[in-house]
C-alpha positions in Angstrom: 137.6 9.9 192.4 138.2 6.7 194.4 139.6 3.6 192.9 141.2 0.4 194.4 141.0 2.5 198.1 143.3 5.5 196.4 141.9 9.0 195.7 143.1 10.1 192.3 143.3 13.9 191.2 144.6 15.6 187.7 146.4 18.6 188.2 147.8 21.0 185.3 150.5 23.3 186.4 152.6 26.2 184.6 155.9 26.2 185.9 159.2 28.2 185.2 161.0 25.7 182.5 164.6 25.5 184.4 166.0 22.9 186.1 165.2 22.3 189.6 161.3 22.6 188.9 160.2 18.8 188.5 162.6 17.7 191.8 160.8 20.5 194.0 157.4 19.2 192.9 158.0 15.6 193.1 159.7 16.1 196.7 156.7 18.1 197.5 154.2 14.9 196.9 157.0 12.7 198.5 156.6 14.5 201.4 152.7 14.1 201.3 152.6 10.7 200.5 151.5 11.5 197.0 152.1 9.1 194.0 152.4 10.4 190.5 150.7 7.8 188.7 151.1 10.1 185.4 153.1 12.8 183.9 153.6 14.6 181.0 155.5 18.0 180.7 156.0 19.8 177.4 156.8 24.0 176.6 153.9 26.4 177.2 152.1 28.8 174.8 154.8 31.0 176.8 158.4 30.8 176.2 160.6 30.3 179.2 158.1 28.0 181.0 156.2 25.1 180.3 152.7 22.8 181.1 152.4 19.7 183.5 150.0 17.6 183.4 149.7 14.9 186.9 147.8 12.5 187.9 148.2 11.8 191.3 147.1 8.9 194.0 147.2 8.6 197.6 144.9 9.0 200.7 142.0 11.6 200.5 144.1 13.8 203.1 146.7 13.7 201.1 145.4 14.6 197.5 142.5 16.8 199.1 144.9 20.2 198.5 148.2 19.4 196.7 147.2 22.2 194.2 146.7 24.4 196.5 150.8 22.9 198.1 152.1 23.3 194.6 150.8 27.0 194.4 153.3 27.5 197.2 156.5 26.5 195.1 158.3 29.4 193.7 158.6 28.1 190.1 154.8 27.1 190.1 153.2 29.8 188.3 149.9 28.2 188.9 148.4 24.6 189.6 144.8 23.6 189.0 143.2 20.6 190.0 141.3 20.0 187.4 139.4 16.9 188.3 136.0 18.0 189.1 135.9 20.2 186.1 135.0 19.8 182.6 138.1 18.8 180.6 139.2 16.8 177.9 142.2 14.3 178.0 144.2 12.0 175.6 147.3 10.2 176.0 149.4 8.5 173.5 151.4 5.1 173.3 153.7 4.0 170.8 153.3 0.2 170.8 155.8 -1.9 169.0 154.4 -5.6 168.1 156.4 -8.9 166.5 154.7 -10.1 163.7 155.4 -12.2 160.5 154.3 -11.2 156.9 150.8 -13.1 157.1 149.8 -11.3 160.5 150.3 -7.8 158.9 146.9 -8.4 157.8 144.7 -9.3 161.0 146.9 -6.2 162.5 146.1 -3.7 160.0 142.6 -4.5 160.6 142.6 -4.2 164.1 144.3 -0.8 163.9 141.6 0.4 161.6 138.9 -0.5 164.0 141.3 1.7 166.8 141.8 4.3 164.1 145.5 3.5 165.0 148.4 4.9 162.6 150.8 2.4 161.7 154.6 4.4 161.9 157.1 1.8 161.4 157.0 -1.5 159.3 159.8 -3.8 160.1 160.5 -7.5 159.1 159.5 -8.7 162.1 157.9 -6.2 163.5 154.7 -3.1 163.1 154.9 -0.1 165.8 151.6 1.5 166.2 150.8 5.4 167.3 147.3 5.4 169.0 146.1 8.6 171.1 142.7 8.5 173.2 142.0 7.6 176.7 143.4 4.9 179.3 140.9 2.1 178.1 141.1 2.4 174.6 145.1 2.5 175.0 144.5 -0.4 177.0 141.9 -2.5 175.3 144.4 -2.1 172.0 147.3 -3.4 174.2 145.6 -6.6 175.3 144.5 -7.2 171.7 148.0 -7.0 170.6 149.0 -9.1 173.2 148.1 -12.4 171.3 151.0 -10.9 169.1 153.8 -10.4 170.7 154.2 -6.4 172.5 157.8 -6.0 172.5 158.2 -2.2 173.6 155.3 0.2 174.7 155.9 4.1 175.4 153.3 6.0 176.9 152.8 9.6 177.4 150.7 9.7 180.4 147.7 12.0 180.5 147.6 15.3 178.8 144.4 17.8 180.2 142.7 20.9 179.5 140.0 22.6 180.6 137.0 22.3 178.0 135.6 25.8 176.6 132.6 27.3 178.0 129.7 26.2 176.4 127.2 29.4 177.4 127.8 32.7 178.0 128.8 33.8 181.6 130.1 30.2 182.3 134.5 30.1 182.8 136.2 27.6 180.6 136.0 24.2 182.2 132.9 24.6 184.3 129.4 23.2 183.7 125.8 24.9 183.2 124.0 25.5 186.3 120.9 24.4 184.4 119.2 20.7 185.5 118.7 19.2 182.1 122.1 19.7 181.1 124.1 16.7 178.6 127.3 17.0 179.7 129.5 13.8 179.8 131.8 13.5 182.9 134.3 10.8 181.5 135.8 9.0 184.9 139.6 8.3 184.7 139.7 5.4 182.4 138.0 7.3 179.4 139.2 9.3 177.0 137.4 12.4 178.0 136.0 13.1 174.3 133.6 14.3 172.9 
């Protein structure tokens, strides 16, 4: 998908979890002229090696086959771009706002309407756990602004590949039917349901 002239692609990878891995695959999209606009990495239903999750941005030459470069890598088990698939994506952002006693209220409101957990209550301060998509993450930020944001952590995207939804389809692809409902969520979504 194009955005602000870049080409932006999600790719999921199963590496070998040693060290070594990410600085191979980050000099690999150095060398393409790739930025990693997202990353998350995290252990894999397999022990000794682990899931990444990328979101990438650069020319479309660039980003056209960088799964395909990263299924070249010794510790890459396998990369997918998963981008013109059926998946489902979150991220989460801890968000840590100043506040006094009386704007506790007006917050714990707004984090209602975000379905937001509230994880620390300080003096001066409430952090917030919220998990979705870019925009909601976003849209909640610029709410809080008005308060005072004085530390946000963010994940970056997380991806898999939604289940097949009729029989004969693979996991992550869509019916070959016309009429079918399915809801492509772009990159600022949250890719639910």
């Amino acid at each position: 998908m194009k955005h602000d002239g870049l080409y932006r692609r999600t790719i999921v990878a199963l590496v070998h979890d040693k060290p070594g891995v990410l600085a191979r695959i980050s000099g690999l999209f150095r060398r393409r002229g790739v930025n990693i606009e997202s990353l998350a990495v995290g252990h894999a239903e397999k022990s000794l090696f682990s899931r990444m999750t990328f979101v990438v941005a650069g020319s479309e030459n660039s980003v056209k086959n960088i799964s395909n470069q990263l299924n070249k890598l010794i510790d890459v088990v396998n990369a997918s771009d998963i981008s013109e698939k059926n998946y489902v994506s979150r991220e989460l952002a801890l968000i840590k706002v100043s506040c006094n006693q009386s704007q506790r209220v007006e917050l714990l409101e707004l984090s209602k309407i975000f379905r937001v957990n509230v994880v620390d209550v300080g003096i001066e301060n409430m952090t917030f756990e919220i998990a979705g998509g870019k925009s909601k993450i976003d849209s909640f930020i610029e709410l809080l602004d008005q308060f005072g944001v004085l530390e946000i952590m963010r994940t970056g995207r997380i991806a898999t590949l939604r289940g097949s939804t009729k029989v004969g389809l693979n996991d992550g692809e869509f019916s070959t039917n016309e009429e079918t409902n399915i809801y492509i969520p772009d990159d600022n979504e949250s890719g639910s349901v």
